[in-house]
N, CA, C and O atoms as CSV, one atom per row, in Angstrom:
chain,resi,resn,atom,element,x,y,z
A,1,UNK,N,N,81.072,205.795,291.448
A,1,UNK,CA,C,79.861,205.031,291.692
A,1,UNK,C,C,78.742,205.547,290.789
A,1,UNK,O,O,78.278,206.679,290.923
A,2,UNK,N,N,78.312,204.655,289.841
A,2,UNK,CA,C,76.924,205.017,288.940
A,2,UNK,C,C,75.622,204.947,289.960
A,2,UNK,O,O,75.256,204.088,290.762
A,3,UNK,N,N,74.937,206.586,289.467
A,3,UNK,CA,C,73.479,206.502,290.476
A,3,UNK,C,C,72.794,206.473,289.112
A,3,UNK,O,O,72.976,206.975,288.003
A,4,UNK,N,N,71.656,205.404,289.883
A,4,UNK,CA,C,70.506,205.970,288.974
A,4,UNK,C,C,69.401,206.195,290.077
A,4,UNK,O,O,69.215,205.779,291.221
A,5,UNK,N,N,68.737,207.069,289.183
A,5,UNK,CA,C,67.440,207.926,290.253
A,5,UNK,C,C,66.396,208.067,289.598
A,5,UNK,O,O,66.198,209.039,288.870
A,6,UNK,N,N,65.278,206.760,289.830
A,6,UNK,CA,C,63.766,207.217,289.549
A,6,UNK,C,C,62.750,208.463,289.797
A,6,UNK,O,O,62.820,209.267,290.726
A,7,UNK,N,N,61.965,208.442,288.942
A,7,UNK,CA,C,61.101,209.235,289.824
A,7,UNK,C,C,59.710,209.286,288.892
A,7,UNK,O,O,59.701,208.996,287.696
A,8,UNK,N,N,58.863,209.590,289.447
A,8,UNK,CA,C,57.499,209.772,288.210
A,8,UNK,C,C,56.291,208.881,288.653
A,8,UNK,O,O,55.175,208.888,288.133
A,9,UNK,N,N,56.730,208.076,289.754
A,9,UNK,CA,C,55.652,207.216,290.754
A,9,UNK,C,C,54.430,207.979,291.055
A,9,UNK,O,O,54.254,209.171,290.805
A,10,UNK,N,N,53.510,207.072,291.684
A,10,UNK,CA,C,52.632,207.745,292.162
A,10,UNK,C,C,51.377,207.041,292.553
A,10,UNK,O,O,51.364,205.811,292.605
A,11,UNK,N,N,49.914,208.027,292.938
A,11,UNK,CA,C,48.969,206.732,292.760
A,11,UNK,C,C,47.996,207.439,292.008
A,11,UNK,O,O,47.667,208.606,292.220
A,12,UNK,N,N,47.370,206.406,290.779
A,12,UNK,CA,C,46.596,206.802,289.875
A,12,UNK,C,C,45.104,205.462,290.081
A,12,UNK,O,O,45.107,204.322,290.546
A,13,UNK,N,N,44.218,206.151,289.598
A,13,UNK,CA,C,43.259,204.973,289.375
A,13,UNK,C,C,43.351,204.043,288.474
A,13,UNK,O,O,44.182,204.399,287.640
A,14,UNK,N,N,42.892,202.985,288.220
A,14,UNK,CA,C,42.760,202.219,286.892
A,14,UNK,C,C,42.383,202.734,285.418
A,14,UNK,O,O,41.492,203.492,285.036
A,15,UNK,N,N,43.249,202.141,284.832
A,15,UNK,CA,C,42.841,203.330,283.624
A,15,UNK,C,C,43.651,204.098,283.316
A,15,UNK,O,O,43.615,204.454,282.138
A,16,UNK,N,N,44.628,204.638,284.127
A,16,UNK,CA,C,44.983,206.110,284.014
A,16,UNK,C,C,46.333,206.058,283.870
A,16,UNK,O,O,46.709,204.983,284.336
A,17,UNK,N,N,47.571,206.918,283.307
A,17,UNK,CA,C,48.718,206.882,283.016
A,17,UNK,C,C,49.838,207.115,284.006
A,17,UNK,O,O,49.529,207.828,284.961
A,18,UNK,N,N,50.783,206.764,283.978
A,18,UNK,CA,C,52.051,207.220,284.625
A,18,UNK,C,C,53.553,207.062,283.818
A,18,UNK,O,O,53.798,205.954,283.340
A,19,UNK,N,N,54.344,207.920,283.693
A,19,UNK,CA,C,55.324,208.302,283.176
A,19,UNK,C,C,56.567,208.219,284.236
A,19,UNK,O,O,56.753,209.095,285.080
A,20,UNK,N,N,57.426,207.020,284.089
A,20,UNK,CA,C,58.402,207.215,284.769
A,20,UNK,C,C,59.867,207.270,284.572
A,20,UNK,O,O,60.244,206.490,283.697
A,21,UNK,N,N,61.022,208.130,285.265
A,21,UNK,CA,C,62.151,208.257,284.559
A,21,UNK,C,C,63.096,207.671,285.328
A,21,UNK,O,O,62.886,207.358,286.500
A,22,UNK,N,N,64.507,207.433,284.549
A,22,UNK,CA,C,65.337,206.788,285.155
A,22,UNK,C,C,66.901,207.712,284.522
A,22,UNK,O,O,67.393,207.394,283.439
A,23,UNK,N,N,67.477,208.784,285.351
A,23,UNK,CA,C,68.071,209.273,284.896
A,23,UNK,C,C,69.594,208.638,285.462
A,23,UNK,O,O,69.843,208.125,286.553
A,24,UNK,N,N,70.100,208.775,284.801
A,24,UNK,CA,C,71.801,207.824,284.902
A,24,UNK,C,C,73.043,208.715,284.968
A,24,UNK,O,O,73.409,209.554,284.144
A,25,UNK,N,N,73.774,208.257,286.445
A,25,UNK,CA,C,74.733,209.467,286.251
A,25,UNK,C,C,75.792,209.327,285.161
A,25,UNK,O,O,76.525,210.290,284.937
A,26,UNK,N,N,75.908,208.328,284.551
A,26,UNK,CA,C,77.005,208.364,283.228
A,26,UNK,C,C,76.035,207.760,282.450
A,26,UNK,O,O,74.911,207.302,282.654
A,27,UNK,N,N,77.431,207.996,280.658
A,27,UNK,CA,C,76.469,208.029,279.455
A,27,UNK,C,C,75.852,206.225,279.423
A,27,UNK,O,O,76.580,205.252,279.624
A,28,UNK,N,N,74.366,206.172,279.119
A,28,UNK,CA,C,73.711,205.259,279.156
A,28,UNK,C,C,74.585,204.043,278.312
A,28,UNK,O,O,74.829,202.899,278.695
A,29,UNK,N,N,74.924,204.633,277.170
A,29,UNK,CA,C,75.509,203.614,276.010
A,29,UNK,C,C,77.143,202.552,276.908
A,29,UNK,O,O,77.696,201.558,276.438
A,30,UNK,N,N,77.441,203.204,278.103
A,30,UNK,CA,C,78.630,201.995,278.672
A,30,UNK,C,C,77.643,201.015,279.323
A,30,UNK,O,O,78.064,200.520,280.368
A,31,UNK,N,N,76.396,200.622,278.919
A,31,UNK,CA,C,75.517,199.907,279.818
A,31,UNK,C,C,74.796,199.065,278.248
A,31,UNK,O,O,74.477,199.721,277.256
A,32,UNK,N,N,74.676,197.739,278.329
A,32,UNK,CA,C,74.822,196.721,277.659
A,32,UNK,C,C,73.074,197.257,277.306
A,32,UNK,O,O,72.545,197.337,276.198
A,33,UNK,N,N,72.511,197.543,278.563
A,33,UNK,CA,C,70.733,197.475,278.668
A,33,UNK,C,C,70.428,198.498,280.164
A,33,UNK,O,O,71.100,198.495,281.195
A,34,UNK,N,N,69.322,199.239,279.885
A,34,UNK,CA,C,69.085,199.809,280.620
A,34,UNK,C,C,67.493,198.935,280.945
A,34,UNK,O,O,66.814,198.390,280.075
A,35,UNK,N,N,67.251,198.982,282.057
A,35,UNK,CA,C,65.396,198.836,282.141
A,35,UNK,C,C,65.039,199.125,283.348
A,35,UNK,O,O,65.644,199.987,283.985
A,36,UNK,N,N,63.868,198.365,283.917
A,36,UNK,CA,C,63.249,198.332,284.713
A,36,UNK,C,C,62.752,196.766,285.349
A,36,UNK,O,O,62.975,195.672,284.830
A,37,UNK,N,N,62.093,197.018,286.495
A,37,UNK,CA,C,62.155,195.634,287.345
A,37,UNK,C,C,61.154,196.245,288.426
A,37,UNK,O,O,61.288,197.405,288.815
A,38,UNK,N,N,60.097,195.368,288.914
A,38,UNK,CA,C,59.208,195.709,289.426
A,38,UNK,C,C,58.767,195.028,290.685
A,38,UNK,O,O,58.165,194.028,290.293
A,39,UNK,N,N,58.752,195.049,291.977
A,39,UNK,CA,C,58.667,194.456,293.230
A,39,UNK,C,C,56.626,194.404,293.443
A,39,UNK,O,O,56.098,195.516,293.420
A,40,UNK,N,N,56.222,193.882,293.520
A,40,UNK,CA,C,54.977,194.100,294.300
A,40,UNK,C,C,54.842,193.429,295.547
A,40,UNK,O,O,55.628,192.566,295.939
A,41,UNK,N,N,53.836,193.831,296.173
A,41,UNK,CA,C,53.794,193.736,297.332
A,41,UNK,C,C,53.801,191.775,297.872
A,41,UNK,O,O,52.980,190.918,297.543
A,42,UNK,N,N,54.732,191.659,298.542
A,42,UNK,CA,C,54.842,190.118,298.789
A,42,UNK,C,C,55.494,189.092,297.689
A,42,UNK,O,O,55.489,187.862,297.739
A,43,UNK,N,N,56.106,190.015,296.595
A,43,UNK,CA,C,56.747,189.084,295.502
A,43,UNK,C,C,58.118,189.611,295.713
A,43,UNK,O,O,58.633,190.328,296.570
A,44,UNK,N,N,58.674,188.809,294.277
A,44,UNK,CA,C,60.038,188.934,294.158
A,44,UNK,C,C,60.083,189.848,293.074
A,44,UNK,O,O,59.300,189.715,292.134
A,45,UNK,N,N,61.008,190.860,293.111
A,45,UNK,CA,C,61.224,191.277,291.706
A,45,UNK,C,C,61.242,190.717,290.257
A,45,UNK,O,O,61.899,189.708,290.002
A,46,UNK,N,N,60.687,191.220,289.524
A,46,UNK,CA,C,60.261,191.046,288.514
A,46,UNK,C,C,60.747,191.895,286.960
A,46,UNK,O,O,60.611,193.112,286.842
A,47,UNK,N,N,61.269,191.087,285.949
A,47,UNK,CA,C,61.879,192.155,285.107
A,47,UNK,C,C,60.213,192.671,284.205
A,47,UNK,O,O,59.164,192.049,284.037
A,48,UNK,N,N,60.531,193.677,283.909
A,48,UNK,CA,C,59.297,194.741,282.910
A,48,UNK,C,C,59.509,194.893,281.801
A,48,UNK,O,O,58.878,194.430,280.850
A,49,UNK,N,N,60.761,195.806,281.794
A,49,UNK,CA,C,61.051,196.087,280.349
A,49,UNK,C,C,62.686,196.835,280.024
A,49,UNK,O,O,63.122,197.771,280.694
A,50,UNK,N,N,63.154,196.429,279.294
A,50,UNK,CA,C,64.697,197.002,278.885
A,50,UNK,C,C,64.799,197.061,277.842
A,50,UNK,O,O,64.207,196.291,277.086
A,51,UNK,N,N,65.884,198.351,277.297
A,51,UNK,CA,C,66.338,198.785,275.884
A,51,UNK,C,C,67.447,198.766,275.807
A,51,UNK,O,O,68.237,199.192,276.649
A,52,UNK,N,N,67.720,198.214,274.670
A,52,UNK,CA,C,69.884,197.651,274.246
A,52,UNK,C,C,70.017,199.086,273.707
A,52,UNK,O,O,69.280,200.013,273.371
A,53,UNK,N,N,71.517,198.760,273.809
A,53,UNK,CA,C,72.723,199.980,273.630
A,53,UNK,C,C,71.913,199.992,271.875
A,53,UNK,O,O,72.198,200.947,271.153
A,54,UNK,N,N,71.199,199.183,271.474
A,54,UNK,CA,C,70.848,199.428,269.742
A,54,UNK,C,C,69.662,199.806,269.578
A,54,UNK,O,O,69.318,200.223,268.473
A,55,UNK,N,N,68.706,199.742,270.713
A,55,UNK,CA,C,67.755,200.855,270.873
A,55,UNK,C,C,66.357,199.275,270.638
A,55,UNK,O,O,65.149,199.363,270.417
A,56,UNK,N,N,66.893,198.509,270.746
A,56,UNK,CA,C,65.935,197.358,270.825
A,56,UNK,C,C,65.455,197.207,272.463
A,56,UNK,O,O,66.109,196.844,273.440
A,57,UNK,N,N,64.181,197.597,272.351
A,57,UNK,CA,C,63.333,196.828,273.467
A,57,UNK,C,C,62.926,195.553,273.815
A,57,UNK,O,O,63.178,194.534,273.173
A,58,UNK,N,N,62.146,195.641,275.078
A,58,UNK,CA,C,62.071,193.978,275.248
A,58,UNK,C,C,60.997,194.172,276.216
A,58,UNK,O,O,61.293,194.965,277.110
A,59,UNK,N,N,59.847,193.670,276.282
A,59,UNK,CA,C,58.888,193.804,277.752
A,59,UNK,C,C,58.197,192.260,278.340
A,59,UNK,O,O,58.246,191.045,278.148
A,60,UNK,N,N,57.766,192.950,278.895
A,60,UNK,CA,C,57.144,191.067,279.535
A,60,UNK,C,C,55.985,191.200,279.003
A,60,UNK,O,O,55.600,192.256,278.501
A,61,UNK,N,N,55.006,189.663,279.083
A,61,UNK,CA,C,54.066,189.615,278.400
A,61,UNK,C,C,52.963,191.043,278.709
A,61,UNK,O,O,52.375,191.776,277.914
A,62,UNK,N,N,53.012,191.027,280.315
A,62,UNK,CA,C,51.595,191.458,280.881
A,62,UNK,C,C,51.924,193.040,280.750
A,62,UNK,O,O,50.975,193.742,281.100
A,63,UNK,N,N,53.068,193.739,280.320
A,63,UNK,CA,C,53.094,195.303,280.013
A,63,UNK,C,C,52.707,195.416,278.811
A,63,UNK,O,O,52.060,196.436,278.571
A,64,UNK,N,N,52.943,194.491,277.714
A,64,UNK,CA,C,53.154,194.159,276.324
A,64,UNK,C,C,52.040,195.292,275.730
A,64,UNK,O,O,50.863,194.937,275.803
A,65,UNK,N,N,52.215,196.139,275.360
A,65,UNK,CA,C,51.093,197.302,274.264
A,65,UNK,C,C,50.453,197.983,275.645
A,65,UNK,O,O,49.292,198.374,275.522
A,66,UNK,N,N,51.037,198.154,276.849
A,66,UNK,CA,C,50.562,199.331,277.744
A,66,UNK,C,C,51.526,199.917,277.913
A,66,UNK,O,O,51.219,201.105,278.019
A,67,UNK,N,N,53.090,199.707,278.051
A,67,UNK,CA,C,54.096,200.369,278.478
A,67,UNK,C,C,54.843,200.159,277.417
A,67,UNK,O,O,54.985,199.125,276.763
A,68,UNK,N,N,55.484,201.582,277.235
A,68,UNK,CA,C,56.946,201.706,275.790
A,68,UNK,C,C,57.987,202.392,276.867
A,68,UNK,O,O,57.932,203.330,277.662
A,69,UNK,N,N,58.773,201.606,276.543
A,69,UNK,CA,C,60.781,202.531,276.963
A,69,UNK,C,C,61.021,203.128,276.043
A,69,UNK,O,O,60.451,202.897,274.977
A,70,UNK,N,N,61.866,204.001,276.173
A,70,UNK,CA,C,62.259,205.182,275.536
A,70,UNK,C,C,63.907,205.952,276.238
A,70,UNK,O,O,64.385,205.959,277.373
A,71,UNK,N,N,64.111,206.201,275.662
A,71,UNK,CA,C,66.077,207.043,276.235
A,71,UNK,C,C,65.867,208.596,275.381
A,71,UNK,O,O,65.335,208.881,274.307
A,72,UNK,N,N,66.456,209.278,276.272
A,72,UNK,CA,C,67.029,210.618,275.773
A,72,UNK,C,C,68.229,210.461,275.720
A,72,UNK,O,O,68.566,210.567,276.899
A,73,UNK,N,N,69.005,210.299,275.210
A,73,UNK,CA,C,70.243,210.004,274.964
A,73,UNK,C,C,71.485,211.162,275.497
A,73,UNK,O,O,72.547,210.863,276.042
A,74,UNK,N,N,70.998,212.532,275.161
A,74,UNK,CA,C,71.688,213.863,275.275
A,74,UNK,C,C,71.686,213.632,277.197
A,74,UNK,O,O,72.594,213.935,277.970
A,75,UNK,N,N,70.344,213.008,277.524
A,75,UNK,CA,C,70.360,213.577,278.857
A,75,UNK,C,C,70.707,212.055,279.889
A,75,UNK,O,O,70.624,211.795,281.090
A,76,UNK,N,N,71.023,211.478,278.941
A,76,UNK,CA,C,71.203,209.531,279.987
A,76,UNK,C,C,69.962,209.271,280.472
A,76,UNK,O,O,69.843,208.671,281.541
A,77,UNK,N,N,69.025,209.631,279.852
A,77,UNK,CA,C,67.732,209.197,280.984
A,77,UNK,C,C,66.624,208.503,280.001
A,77,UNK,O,O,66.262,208.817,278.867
A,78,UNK,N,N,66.164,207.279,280.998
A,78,UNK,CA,C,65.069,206.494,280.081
A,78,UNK,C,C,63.985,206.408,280.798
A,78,UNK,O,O,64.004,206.285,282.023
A,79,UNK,N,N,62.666,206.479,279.910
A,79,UNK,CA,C,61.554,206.713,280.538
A,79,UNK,C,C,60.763,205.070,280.478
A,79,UNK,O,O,61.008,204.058,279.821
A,80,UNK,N,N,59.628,205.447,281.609
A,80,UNK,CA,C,58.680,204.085,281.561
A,80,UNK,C,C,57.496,204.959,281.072
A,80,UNK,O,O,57.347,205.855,281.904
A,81,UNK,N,N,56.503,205.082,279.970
A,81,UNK,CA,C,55.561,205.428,279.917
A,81,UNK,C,C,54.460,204.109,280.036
A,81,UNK,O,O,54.469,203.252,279.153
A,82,UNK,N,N,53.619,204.027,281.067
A,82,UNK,CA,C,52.626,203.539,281.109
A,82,UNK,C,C,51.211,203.991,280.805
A,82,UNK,O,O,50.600,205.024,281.079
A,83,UNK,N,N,50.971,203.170,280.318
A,83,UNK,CA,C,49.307,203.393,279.855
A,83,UNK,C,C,48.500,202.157,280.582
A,83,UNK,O,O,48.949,201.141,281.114
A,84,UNK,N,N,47.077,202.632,280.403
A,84,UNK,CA,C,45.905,201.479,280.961
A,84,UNK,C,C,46.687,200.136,282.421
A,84,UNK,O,O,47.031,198.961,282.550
A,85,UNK,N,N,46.562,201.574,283.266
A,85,UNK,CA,C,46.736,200.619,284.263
A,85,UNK,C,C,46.338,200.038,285.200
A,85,UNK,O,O,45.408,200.526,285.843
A,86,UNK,N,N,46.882,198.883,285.552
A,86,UNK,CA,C,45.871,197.960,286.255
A,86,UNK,C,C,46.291,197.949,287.662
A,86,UNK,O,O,47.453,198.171,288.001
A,87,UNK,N,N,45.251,197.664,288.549
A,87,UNK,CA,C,46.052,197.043,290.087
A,87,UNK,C,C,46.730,196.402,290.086
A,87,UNK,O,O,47.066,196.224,291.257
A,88,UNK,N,N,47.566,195.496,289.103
A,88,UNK,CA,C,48.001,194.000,289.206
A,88,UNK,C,C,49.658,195.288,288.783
A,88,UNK,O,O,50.840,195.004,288.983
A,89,UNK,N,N,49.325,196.085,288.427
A,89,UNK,CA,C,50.604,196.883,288.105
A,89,UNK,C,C,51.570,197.551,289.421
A,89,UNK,O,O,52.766,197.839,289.475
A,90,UNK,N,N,50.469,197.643,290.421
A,90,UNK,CA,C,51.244,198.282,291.604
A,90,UNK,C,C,52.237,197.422,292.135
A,90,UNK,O,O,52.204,196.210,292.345
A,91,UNK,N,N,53.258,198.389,292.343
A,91,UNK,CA,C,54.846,197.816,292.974
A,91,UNK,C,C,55.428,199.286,293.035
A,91,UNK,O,O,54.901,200.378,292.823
A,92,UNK,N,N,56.831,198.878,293.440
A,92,UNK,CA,C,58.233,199.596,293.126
A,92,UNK,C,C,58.399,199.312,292.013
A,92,UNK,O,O,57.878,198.327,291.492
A,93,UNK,N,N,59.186,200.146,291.403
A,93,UNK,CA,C,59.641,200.273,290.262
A,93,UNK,C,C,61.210,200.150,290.278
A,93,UNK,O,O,61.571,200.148,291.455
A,94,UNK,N,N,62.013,200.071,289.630
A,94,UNK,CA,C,63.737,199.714,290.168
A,94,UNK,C,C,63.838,200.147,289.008
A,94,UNK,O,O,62.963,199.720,288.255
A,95,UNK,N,N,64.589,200.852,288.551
A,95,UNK,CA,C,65.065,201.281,286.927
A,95,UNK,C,C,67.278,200.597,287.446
A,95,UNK,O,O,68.108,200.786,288.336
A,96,UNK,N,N,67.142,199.826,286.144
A,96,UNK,CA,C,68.470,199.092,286.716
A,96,UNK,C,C,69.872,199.434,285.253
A,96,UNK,O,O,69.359,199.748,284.179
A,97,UNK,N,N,70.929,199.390,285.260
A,97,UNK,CA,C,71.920,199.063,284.254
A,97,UNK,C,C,72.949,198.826,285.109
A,97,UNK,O,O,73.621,199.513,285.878
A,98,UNK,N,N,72.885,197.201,284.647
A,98,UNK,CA,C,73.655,196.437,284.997
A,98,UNK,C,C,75.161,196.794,285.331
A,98,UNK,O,O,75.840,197.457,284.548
A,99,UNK,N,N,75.654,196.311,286.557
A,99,UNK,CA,C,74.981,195.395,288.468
A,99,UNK,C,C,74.477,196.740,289.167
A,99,UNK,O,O,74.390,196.638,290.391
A,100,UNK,N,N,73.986,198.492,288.408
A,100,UNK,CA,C,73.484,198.926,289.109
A,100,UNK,C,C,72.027,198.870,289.157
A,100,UNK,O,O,71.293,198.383,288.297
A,101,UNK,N,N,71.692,199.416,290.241
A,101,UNK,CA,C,69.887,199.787,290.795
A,101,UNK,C,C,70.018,201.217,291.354
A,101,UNK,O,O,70.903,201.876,291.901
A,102,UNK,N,N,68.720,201.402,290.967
A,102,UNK,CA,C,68.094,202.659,291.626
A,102,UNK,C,C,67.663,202.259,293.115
A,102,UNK,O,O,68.029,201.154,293.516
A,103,UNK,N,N,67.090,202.885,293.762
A,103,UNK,CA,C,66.601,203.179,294.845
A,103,UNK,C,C,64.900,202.539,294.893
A,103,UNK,O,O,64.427,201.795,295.752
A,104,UNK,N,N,64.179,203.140,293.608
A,104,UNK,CA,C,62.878,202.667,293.537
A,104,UNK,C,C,61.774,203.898,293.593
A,104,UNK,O,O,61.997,204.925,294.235
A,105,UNK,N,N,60.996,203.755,293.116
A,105,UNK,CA,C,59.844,204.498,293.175
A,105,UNK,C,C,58.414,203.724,292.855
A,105,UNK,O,O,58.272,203.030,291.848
A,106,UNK,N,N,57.346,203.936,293.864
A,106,UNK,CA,C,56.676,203.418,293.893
A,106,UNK,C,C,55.207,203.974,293.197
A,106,UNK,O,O,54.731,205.106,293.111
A,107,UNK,N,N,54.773,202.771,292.792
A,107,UNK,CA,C,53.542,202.941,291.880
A,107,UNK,C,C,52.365,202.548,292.356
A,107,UNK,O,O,52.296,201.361,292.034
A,108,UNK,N,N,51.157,202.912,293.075
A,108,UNK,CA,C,49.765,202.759,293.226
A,108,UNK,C,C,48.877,202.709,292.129
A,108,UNK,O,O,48.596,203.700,291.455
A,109,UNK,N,N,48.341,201.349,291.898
A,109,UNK,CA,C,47.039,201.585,290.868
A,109,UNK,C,C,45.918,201.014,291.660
A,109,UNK,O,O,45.701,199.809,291.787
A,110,UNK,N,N,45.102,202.154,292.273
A,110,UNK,CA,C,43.808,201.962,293.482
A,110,UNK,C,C,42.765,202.674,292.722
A,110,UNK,O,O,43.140,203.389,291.792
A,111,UNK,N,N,41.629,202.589,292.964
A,111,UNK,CA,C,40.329,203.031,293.026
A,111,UNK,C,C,39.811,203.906,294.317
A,111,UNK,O,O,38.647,204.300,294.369
């Protein structure tokens, strides 16, 4: 059974950064795409952002030049670095490679 396990959540003000990881118990590259997917409160999940086995990214409009993916490759683990964040950003976070999911970690952007 493949785990993956977030972590790096938290609550920050507006403005302010969060760094999150998604470490994978096997090597990332048997996984077509690794990313992320984002729940907020009263919605449906939502995709964010994913990186191909060729190291090509992909994000949605509204992360677009605040958040970069990134992989350590040695260690299976891919990061969410966020920048300038907004309330409209708070959710769970789901770091996924396909048909697995993480568990989730959750993100506060409050004042």
């Amino acid at each position: 059974q493949v785990q993956l396990v977030e972590s790096g959540g938290g609550l920050v003000e507006p403005g302010e950064s969060l760094k999150l990881s998604c470490s994978v118990s096997e090597n990332i590259f048997n996984f077509n795409s690794v990313g992320w997917y984002r729940r907020a409160p009263g919605k449906e999940r939502d995709f964010v952002a994913s990186i191909n086995v060729g190291g090509r990214t992909r994000y949605t409009d509204s992360v677009q030049g605040r958040f970069t993916l990134s992989r350590d490759n040695a260690k299976n683990t891919v990061y969410l670095q966020m920048h300038s964040l907004i309330p409209e950003d708070t959710a769970v976070y789901y770091c996924t490679a396909d048909p697995y999911w993480g568990q989730g970690t959750q993100v506060t952007v409050s004042s």
